[in-house]
Backbone bond lengths (Angstrom), bond angles and torsions (degrees), N, CA, C in turn:
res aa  C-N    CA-C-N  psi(-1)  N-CA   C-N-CA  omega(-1)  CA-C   N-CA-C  phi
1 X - - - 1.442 - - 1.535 108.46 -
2 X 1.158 126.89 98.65 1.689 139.75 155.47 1.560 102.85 -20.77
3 X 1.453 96.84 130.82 1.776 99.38 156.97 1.542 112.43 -83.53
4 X 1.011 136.67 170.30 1.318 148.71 169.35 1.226 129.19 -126.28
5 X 1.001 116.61 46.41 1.480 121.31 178.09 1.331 131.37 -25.39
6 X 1.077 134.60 -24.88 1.563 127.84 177.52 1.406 105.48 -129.37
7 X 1.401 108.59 147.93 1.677 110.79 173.22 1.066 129.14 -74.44
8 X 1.471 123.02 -10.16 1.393 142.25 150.78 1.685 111.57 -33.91
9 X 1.340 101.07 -63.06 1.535 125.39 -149.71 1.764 97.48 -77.06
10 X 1.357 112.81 -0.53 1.799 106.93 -165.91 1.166 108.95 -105.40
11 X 0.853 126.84 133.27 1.896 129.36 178.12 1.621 113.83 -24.92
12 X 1.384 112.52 144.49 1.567 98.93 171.18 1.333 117.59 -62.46
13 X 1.078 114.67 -28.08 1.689 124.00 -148.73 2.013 81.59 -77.55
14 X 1.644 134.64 -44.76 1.077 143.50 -177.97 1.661 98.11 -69.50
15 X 1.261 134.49 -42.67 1.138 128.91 -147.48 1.439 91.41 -96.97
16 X 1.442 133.50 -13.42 1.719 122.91 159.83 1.272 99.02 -89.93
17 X 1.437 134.81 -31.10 1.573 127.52 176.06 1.587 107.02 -33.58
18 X 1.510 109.63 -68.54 1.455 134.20 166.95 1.458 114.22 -15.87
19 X 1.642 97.98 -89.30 0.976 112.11 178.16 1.890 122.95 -44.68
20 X 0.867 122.56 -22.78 1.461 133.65 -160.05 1.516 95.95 -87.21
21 X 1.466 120.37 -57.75 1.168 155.18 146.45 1.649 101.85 2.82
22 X 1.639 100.95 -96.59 1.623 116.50 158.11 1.353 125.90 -32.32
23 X 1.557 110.71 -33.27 2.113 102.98 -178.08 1.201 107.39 -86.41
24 X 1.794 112.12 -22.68 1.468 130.39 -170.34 1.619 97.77 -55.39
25 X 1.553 97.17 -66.83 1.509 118.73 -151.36 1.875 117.04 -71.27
26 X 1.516 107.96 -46.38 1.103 111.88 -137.85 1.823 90.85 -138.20
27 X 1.842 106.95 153.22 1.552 109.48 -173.89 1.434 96.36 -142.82
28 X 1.079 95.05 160.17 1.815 110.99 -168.01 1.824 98.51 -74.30
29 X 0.931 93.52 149.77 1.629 86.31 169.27 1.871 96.63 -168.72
30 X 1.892 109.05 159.46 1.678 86.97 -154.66 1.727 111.76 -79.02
31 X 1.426 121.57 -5.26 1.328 110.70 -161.51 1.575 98.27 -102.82
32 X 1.811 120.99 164.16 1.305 101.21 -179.39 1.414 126.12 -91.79
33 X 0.966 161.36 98.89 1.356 160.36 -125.52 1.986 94.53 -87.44
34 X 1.459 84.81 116.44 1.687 94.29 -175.82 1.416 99.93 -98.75
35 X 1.198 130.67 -11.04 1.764 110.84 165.40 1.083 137.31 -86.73
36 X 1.839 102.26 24.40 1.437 101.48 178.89 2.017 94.11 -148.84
37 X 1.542 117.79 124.68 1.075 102.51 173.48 1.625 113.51 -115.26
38 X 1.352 122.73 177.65 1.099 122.31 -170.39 1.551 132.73 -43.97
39 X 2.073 106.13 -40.05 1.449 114.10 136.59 1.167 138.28 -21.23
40 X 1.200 119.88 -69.80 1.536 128.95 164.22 1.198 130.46 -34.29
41 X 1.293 103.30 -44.86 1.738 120.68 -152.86 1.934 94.85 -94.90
42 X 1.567 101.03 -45.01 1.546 88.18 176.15 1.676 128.03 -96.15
43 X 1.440 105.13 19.21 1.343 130.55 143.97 1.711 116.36 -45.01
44 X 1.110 89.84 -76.18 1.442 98.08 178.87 1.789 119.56 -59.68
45 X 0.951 99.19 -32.04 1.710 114.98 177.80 1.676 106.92 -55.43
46 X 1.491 100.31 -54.82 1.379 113.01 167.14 1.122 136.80 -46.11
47 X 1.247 137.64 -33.67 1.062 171.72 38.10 1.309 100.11 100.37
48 X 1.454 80.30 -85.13 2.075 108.49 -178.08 1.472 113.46 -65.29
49 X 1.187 118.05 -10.70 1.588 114.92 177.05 1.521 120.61 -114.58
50 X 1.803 119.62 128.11 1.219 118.04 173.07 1.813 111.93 -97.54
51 X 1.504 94.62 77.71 1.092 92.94 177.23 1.714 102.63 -121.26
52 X 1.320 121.40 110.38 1.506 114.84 -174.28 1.566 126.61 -117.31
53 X 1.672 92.69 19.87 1.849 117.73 155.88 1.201 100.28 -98.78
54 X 1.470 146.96 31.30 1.328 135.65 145.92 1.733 124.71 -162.89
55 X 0.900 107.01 -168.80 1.518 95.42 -165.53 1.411 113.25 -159.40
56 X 1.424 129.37 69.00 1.431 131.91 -167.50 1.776 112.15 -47.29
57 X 1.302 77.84 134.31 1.873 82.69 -173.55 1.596 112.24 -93.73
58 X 1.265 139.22 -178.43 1.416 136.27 176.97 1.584 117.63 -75.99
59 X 1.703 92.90 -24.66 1.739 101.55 171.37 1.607 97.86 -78.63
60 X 1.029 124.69 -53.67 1.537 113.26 -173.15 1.724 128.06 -57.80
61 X 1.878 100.08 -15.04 1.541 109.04 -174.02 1.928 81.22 -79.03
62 X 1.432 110.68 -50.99 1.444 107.81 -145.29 1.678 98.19 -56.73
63 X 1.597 125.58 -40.54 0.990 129.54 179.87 1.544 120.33 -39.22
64 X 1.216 106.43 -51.12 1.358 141.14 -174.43 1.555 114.92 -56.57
65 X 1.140 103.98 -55.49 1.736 125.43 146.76 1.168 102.42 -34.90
66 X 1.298 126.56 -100.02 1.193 123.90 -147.54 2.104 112.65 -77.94
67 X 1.251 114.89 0.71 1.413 108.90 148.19 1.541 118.82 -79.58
68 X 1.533 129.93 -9.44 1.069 138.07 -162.80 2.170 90.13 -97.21
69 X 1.277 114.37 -25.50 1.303 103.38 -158.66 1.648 134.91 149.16
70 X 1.762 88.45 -51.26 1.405 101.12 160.53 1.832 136.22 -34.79
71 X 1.172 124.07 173.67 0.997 166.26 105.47 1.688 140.28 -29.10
72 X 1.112 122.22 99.21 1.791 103.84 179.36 1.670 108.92 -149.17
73 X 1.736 104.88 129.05 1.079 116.38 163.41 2.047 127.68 -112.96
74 X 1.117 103.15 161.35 1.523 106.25 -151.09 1.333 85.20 -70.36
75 X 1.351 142.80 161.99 1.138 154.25 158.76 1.054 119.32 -70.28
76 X 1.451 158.47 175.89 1.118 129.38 164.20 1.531 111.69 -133.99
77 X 1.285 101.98 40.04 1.338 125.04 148.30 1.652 119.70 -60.19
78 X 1.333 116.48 148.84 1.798 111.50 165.29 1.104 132.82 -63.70
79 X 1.244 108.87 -16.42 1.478 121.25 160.99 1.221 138.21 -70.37
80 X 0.910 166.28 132.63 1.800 147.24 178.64 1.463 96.80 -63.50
81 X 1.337 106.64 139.35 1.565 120.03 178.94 1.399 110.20 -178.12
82 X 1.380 118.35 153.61 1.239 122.22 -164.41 1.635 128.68 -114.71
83 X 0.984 139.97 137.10 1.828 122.84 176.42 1.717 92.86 -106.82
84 X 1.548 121.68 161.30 0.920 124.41 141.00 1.148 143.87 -146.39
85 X 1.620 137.83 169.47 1.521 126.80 -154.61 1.576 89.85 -70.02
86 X 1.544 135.54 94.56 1.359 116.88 -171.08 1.773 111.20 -170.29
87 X 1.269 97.92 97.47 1.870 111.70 -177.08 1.563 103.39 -44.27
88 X 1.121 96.87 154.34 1.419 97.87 -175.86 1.303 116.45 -123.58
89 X 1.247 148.94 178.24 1.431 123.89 -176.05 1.888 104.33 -122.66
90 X 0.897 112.84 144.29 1.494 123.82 -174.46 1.982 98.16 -39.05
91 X 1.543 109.98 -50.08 1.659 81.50 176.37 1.069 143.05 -44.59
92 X 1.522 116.04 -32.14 1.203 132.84 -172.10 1.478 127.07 -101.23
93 X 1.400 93.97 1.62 1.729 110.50 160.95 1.459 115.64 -45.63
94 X 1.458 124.02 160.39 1.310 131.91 152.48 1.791 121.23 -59.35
């Protein structure tokens, strides 16, 4: 299964999956919510999709985010990873 790194690069039919996903799940709100990073969030996204010719990456959720509306700051983890200004809903809690 291919990663996909950018939200550009993902099928439309995936890139409204996404998006739908994000209006479904999640609401702007002004501070950035640091207990959940972009990892996390498109964990669960994954989840919900049987798609097993691709493989949304954390750059492609964060992208995705922020065409949806969002907000995103770098984590400051060693990894690239993302926070964003973005409520989360009790399912998807820890």
């Amino acid at each position: 299964m291919p990663n996909v790194d950018h939200f550009a690069d993902l099928p439309t039919d995936m890139q409204d999956a996404l998006l739908d996903y994000i209006a479904l799940n999640f609401r702007v709100q002004s501070e950035y919510n640091r207990r959940h990073s972009a990892y996390g969030l498109k964990q669960h996204f994954v989840t919900t999709q049987d798609s097993p010719d691709q493989h949304v990456t954390s750059e492609c959720f964060s992208e995705a985010m922020v065409a949806a509306g969002f907000k995103r700051k770098r984590t400051d983890e060693s990894k690239p990873n993302w926070y964003f200004n973005a409520r989360v809903p009790n399912v998807l809690k820890p």
